[in-house]
NUTI-310071 format. One record per atom (N, C-alpha, C): residue in one letter; x, y negated, z negated. Coordinates in steps of 0.001 Angstrom, whole numbers, plus 500000, padded with zeros to 6 digits. Atoms other than C-alpha are relative to their C-alpha. Layout:
N
AXYZ
...
# end
This chain:
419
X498622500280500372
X874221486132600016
X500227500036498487
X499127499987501288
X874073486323596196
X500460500745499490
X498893498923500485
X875420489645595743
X501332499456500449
X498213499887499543
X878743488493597596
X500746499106498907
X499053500553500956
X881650487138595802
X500218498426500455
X499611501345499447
X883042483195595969
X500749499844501343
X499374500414498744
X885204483417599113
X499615500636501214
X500996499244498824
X882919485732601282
X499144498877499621
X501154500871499748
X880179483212600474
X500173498808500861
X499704501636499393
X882261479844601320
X500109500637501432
X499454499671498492
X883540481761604694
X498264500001500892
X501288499362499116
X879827483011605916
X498844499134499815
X501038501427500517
X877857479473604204
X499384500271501334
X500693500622498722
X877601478291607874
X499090500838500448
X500454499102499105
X876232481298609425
X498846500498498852
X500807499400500873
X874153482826606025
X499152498838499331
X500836500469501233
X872977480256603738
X499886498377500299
X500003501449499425
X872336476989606030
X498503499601499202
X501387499886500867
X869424475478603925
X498983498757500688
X501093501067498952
X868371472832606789
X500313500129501296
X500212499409498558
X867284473358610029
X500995498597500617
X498615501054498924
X870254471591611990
X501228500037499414
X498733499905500654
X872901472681609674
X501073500708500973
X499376499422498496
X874060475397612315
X499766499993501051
X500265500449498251
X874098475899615644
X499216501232500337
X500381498523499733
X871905479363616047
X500552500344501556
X500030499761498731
X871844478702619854
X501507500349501063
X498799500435499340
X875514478547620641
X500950501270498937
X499518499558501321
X876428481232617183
X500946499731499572
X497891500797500180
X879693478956616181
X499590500495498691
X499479500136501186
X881042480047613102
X499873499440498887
X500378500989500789
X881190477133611852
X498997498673500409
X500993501118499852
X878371474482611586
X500803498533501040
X499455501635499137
X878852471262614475
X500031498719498862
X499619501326500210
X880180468354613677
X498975498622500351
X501524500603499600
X876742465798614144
X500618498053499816
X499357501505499937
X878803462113614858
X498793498690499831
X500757501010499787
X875702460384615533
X499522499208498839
X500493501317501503
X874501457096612903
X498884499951500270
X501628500108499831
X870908457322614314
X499544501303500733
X500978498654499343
X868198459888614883
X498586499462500765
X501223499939499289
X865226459813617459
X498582500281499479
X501384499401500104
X861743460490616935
X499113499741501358
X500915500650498807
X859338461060619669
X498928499946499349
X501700500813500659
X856449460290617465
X500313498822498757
X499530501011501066
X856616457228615268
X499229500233498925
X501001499542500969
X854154458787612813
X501249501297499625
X499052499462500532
X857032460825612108
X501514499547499543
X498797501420500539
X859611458240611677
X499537499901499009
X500672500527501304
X857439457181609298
X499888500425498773
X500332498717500978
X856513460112607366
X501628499932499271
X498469500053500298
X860524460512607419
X499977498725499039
X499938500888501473
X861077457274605286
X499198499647499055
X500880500324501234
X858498457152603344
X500345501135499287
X499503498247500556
X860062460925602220
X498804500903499952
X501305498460500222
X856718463068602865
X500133500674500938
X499949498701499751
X858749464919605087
X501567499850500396
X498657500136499892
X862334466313605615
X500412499602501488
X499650500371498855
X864533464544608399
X501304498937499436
X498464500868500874
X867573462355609113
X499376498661501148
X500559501609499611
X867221458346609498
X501347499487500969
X498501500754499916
X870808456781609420
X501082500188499422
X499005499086500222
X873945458562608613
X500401499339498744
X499007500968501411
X875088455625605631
X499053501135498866
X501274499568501526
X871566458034603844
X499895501429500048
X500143498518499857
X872060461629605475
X500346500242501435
X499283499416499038
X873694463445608110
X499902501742500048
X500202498677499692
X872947467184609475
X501649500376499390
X498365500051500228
X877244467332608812
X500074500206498662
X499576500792501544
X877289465789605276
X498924501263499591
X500760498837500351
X873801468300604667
X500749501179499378
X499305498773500640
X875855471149605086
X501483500178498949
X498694500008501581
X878644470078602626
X499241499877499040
X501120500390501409
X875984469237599908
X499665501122499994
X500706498551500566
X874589472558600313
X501143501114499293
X499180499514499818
X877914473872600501
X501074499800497761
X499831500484501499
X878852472157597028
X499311500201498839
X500993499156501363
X875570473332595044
X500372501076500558
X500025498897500296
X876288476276595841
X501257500682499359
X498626499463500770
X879957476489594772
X499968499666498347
X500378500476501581
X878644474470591004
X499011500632499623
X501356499428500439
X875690476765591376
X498891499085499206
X500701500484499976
X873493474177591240
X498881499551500589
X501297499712498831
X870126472805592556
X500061499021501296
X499335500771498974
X871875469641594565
X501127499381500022
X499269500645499972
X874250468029595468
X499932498325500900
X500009500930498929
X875281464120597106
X501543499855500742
X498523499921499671
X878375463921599114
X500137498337500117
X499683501478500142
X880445460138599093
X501181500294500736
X498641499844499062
X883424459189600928
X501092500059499222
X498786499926501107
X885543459365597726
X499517500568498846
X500022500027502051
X885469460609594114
X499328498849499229
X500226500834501104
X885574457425592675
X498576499083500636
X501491500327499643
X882501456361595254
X499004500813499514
X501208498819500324
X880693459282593753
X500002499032498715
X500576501106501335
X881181457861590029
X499657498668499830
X500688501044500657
X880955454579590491
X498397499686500454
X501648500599499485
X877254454683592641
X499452501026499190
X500648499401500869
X876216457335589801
X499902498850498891
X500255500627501147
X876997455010587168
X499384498802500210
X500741501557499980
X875534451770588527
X498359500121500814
X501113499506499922
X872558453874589852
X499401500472498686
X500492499827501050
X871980455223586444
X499214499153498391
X499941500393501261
X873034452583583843
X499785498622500302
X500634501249500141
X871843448701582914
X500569499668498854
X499100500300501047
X873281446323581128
X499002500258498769
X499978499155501143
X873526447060577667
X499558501278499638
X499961499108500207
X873546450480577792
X501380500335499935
X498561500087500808
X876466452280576195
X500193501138500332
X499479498809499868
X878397455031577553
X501548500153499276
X499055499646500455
X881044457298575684
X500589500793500941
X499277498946499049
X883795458558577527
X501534500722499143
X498501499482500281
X887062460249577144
X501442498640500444
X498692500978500475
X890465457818576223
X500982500291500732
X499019499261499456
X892282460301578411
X499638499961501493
X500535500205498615
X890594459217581520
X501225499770501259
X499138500300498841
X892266458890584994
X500218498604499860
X499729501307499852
X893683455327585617
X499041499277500620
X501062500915499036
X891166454295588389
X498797499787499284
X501111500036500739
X888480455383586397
X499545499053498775
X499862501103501120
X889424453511583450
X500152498276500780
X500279501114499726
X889597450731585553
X498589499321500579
X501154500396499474
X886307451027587263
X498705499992498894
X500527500055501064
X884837451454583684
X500017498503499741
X499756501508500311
X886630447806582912
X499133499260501123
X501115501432499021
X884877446250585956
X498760500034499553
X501421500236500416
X881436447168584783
X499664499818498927
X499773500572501002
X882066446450581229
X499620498650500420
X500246501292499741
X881835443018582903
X498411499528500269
X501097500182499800
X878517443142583756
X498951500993498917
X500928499569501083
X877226444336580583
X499695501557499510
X499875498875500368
X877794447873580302
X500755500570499097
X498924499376501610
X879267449151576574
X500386501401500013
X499195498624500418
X881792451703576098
X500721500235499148
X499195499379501188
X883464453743573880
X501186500735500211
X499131499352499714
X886702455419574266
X500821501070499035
X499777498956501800
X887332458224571725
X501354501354500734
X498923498490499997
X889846461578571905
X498739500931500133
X501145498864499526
X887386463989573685
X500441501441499568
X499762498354500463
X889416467159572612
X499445500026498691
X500493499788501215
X887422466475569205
X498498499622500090
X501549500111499758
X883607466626569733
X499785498935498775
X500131500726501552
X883579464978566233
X499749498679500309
X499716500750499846
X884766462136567635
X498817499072501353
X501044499978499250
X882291462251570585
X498725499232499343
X500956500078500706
X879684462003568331
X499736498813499089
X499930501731500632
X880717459400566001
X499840498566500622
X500307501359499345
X880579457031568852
X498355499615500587
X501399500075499859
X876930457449569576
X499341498857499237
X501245500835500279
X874460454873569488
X499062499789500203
X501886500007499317
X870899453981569890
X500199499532501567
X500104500471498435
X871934452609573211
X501038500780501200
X498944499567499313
X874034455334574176
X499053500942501386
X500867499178498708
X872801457103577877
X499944501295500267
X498934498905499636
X875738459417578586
X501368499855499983
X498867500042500516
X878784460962577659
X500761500578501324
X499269499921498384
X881179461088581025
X501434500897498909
X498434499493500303
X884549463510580451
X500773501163501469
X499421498743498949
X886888465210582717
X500203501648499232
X499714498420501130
X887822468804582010
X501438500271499513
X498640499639500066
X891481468952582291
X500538498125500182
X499718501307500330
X893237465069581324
X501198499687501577
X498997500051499393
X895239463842584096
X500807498429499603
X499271498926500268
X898138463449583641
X500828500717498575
X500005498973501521
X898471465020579774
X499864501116500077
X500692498847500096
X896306467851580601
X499209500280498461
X501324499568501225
X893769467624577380
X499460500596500784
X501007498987499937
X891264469709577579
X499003499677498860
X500982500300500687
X888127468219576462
X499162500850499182
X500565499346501214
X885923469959573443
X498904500029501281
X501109499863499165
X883690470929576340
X498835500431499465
X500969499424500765
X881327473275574593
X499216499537499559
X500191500119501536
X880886471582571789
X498821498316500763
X500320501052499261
X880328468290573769
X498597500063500411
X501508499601499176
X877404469659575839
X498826500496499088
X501522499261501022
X875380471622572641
X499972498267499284
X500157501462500558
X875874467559571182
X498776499366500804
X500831500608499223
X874709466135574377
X498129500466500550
X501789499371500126
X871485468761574576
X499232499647498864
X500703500341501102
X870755468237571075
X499203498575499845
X500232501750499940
X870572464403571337
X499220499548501542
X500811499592498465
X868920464953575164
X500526498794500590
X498669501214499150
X871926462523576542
X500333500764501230
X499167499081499004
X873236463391579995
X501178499965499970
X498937499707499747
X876290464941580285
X500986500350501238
X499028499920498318
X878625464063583282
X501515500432499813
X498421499254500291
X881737466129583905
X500661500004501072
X499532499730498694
X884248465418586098
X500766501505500374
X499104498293499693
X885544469158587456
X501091499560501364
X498896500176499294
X888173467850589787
X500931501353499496
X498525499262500698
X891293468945587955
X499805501357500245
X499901498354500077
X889786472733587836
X499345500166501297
X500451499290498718
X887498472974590999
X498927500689499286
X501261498830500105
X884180475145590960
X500740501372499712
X500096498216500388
X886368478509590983
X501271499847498715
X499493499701501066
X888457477978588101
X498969499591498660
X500516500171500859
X885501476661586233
X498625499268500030
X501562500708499363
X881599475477586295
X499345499741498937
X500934500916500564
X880209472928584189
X498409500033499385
X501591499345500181
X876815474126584193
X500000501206498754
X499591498631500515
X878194477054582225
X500037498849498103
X499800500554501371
X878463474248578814
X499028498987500385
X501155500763499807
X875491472252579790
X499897498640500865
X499816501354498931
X876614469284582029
X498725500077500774
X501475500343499323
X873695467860583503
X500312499635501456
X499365500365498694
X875941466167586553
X501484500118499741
X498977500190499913
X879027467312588099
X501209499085501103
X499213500693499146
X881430465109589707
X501752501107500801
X498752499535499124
X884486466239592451
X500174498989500903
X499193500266498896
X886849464649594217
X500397501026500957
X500071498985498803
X886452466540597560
X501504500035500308
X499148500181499449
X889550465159598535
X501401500888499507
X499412499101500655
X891464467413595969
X500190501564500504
X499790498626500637
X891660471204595279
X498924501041501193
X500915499886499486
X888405471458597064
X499955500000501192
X499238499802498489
X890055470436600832
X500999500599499784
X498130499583500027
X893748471058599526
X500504499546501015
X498810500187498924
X895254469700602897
X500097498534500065
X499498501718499738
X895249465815602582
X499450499616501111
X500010500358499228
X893627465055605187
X498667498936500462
X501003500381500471
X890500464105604237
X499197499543499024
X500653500409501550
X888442461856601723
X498749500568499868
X501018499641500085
X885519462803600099
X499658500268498480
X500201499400501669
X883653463026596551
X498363501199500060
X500875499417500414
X880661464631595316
X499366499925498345
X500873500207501395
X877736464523592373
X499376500926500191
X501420498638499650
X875908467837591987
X499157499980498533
X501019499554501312
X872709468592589459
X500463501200499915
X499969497918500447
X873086471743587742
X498419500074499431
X501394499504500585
X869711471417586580
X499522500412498369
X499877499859501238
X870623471468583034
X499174498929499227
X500710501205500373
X869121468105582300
X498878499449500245
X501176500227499859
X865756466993581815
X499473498334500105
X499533501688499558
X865470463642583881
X498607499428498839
X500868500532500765
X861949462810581824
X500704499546498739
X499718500935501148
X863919461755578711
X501489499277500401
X499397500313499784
X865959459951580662
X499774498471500362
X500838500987499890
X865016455866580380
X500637499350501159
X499879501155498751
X866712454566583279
X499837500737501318
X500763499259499054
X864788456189585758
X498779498852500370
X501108501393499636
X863098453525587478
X498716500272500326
X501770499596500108
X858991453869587507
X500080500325501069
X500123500110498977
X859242453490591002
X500082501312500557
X499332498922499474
X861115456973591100
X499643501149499339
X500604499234501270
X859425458548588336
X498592500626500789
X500945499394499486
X857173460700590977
X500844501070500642
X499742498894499377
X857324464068592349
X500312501112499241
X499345499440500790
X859754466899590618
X500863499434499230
X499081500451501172
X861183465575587683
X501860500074499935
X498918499372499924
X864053467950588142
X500888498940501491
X499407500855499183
X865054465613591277
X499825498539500066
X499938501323499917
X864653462261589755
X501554499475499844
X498496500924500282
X868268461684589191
X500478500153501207
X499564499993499055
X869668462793592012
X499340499043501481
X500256501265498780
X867090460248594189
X500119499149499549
X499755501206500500
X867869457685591788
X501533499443500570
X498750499631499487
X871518458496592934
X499883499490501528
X500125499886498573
X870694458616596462
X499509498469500305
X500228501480500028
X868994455302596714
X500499498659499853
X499692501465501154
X870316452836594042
X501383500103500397
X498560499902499826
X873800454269595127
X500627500044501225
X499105499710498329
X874696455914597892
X499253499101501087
X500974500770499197
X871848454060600112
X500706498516499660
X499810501169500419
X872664450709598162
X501446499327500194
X498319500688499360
X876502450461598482
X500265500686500976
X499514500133498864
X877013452452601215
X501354500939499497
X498750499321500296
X879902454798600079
X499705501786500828
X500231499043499284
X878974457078603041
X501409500944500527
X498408499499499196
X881571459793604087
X499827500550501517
X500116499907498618
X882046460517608010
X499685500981500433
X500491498572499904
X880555463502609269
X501570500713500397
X498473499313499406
X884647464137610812
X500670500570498552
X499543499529501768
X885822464122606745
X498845501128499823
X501300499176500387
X882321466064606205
X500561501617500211
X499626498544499473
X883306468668608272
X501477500677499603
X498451499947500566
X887447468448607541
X500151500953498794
X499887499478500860
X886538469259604088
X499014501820499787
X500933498184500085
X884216472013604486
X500800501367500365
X498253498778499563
X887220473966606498
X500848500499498930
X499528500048500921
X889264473450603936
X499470500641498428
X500341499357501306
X886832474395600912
X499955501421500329
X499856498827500037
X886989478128602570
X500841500748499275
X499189499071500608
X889970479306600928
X500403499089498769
X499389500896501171
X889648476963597792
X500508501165499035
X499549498727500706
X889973480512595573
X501173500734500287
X498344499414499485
X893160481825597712
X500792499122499283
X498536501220500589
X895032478417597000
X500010499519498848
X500325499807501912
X893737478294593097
X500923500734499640
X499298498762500834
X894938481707592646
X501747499752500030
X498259500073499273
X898851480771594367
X500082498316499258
X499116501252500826
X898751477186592712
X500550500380498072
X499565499734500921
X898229478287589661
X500756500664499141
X498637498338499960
X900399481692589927
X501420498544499104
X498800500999500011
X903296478515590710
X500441499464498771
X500272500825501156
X902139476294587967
X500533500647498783
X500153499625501438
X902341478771585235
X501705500489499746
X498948499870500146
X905412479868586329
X501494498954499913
X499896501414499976
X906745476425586973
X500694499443498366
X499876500897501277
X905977475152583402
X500831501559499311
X498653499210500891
X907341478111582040
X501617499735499775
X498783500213499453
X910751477530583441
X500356498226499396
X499595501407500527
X910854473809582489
X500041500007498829
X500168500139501113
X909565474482579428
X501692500737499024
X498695499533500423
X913039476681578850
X501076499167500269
X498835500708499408
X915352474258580510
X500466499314499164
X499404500399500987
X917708472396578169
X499839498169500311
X500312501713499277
X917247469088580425
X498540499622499894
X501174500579500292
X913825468904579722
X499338499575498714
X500696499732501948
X912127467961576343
X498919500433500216
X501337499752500622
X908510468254576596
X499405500172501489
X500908499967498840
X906169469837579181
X498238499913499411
X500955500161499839
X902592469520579438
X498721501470500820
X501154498844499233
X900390472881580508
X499510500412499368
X500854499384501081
X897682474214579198
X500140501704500070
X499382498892500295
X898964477592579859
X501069500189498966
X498988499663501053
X901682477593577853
X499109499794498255
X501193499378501884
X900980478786573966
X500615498534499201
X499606500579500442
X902283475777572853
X499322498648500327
X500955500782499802
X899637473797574559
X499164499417498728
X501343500166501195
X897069471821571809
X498935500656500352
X501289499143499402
X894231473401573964
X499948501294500446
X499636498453499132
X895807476638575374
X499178500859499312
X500681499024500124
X893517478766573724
X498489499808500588
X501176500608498887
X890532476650575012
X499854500233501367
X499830500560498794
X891763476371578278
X499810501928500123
X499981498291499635
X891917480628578046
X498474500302500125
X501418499601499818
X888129480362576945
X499203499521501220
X501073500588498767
X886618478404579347
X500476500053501604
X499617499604498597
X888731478791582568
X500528501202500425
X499327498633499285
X889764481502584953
X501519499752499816
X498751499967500117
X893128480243584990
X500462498580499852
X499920501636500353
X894762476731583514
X500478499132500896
X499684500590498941
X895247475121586466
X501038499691500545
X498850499843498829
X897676473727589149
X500595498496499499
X499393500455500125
X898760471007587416
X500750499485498391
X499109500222501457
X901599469758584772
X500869498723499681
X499700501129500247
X903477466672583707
X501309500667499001
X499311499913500708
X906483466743581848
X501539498549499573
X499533501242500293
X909340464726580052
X501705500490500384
X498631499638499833
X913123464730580983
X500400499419498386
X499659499788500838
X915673464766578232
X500433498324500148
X500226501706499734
X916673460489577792
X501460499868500974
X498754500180499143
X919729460701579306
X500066500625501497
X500091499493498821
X918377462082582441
X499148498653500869
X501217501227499005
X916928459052585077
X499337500627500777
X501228499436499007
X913777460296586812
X500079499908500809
X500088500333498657
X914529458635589540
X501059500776500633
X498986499046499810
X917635460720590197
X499549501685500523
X500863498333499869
X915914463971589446
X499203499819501202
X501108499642499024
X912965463015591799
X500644500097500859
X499222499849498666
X915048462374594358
X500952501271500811
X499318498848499840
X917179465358594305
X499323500890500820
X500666498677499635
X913988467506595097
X499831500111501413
X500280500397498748
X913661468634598366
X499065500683500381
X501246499215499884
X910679471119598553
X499048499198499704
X500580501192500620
X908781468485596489
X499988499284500919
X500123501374499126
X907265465596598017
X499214498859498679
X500385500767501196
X907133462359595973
X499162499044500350
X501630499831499121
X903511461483596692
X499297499735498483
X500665500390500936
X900770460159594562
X498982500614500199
X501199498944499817
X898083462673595719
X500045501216499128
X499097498825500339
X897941465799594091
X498371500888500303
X500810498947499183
X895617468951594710
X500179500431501457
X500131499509499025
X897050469230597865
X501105501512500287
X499432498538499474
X898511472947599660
X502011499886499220
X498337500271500279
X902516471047598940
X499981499205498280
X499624500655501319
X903610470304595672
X500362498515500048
X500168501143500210
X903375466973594709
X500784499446498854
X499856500626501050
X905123464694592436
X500544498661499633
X499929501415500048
X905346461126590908
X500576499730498480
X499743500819501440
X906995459020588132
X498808499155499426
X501048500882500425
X903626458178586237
X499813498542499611
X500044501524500682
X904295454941584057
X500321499352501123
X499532501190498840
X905543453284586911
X499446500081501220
X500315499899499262
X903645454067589518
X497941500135499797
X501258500190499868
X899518455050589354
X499435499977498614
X500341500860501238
X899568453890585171
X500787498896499977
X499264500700500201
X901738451141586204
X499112498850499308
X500807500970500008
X898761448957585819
X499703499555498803
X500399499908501202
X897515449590582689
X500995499246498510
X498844500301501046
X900742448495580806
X500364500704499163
X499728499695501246
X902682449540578250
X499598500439498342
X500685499480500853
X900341449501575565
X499025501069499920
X501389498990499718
X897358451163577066
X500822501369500402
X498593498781499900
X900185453670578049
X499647501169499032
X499586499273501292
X901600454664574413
X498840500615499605
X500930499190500819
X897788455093573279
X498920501013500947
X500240498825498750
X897224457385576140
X500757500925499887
X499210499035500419
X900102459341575227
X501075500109501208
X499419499756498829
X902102458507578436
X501332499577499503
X498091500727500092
X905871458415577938
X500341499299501328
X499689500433498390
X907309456124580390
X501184500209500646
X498922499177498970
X909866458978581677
X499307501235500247
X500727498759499480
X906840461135582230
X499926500191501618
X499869499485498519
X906996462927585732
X498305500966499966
X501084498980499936
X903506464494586809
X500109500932501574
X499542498793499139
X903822467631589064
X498588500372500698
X500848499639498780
X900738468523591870
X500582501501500483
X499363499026499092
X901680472394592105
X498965500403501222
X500760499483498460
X901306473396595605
X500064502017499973
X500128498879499854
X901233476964597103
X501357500711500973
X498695499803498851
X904910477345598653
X500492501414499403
X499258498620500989
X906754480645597517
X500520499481498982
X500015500454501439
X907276480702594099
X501531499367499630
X498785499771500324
X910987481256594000
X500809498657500789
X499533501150499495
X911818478354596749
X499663498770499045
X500770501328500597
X909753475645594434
X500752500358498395
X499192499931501261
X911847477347591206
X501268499174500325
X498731500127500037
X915347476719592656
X500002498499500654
X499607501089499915
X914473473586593826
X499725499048499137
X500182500747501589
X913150472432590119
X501569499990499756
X498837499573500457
X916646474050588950
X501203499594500791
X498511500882499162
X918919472446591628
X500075498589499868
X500435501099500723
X917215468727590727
X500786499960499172
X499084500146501568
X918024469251587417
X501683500153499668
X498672499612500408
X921375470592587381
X500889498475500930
X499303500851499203
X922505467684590357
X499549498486499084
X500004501241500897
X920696464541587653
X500601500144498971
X498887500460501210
X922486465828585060
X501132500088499626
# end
């Protein structure tokens, strides 16, 4: 399969490139890989039970630690980050937080990006509590990256695309920092997905996805993910517990992961989501290419409108990053944020839309959209807001994949009926 292209590979995974015996079904030739419900596995020899947890040989125990189902999405996920593994979780934010509390100990000091998602920034504040130091800098300036470094720093965590601003982190620059200094570098690739952009490609050592995004597109299903790219060399890595510090080097993080995290809390996803999303990641490259078509055309159009002041895309040339966002991605993604003019009430406008759905999800197939400050930064307040850069008459937009021209005239009928 590695001559073929990204969406012949995802379609023919099941059937070509199953990488554990029980991923497909040979005997029955389905298409697509079964659905494997069961929470316990058999052995008719207990000298193989055994073998099985002690790990000196491959097999499945108890679904909270591995699943034939979940298997083939992990394989299914290194191979879309082109990496050497992956772990699947029942959420995103179960992926980062059993990476980071599998990885890090108190007083160790991670730098992140200031432009972080809301949840994230909050699940940062909870472990702050238990002794974990952070830094919060402007990631579109590596400079700044850097300056926050300390002797106790681990790893530098950043998304790629800011939601909802849309920065565009100093990726590059970030990763030749984080090699130089032999720090791991975790990147969340949500926002862009594997086919608008791959991590591995600027040195990220681990990538994070919210499955539940870009990656299913239909809402229907949760799910995160942590893949190695293999960029990172776990030996100068000190919180690698002795215990784990055997075998291939190259897979001490990812069983440190597996263990301390996913094993330990339990942020298992269902083999029914397992499978949900795997359907769904087949045509993640069709509905890329048609969100972002939308998107670009989208912000264009707002960006002309007289009722709007300020949009947010990294396509547009007027972006701070738009020339970045040209180098490093296939195309600047599917989503945008923007500001009405003051005399326009948001709530008016949103309401008007009727193609739109006003929804706090976004990556999914239907355009999406929400009044930010007041709704998923309501939390944060006012201050943490302003130095986030969030106006609080910002609107963030989830383009979907509807015809282009229906999702124009119903921006342009909004607008013209709020103001």
């Amino acid at each position: 399969m590695k001559d073929w292209h990204f969406t012949t590979r995802m379609l023919h995974l099941d059937r070509k490139g199953a990488s554990t015996k029980g991923d497909s079904d040979s005997k029955y030739l389905a298409t697509h890989a079964p659905i494997h419900t069961s929470v316990a596995f058999g052995y008719d020899d207990s000298a193989d039970l055994a073998a099985t947890f002690q790990g000196k040989q491959a097999g499945y125990l108890y679904s909270r630690q591995g699943n034939p189902t979940v298997t083939a999405l992990q394989h299914r996920l290194t191979q879309m980050e082109k990496g050497k593994g992956s772990l699947i979780f029942a959420t995103g934010m179960a992926a980062i937080g059993s990476t980071m509390l599998a990885l890090c100990s108190r007083g160790d000091h991670i730098v992140s990006s200031r432009f972080l998602f809301g949840n994230t920034v909050s699940l940062f504040g909870s472990l702050a509590k238990y002794g974990l130091k952070q830094s919060f800098v402007d990631a579109t300036d590596c400079s700044q990256i850097e300056a926050a470094l300390t002797a106790d720093t681990r790893l530098v965590f950043v998304e790629t695309i800011a939601n909802p601003r849309t920065q565009i982190a100093d990726l590059q620059a970030i990763g030749e920092l984080c090699r130089r200094r032999s720090l791991l570098y975790v990147v969340d690739n949500t926002m862009t997905s594997p086919w608008l952009f791959q991590p591995a490609s600027v040195s990220a050592g681990l990538i994070v996805n919210s499955l539940t995004k870009y990656i299913a597109g239909h809402s229907v299903a949760l799910g995160g993910a942590v893949t190695d790219t293999g960029c990172f060399d776990w030996q100068h890595f000190s919180g690698i517990d002795p215990a784990l510090r055997k075998g291939d080097p190259a897979l001490w993080g990812l069983n440190q992961i597996r263990k301390k995290g996913l094993r330990d809390f339990g942020g298992s996803i269902s083999a029914q989501h397992a499978h949900d999303i795997a359907i769904g990641s087949e045509t993640l490259a069709l509905r890329m290419q048609a969100a972002c078509h939308n998107a670009s055309m989208l912000a264009q159009m707002l960006a002309d409108h007289p009722a709007v002041r300020k949009v947010y895309y990294p396509g547009l040339a007027s972006h701070p990053q738009h020339d970045r966002a040209k180098a490093l991605f296939r195309q600047p993604g599917a989503l945008l944020s923007f500001e009405l003019q003051e005399k326009i009430d948001l709530h008016a406008f949103l309401n008007q839309l009727q193609v739109v759905i006003r929804s706090t999800n976004l990556g999914d197939n239907r355009t999406l959209a929400i009044p930010v400050a007041k709704t998923i930064y309501y939390e944060m307040g006012p201050e943490r807001r302003a130095e986030m850069g969030i106006d609080e008459g910002l609107i963030r937009v989830s383009v979907g994949i509807e015809d282009a021209s229906d999702l124009l005239d119903d921006f342009n009928n909004a607008l013209s009926q709020a103001s």
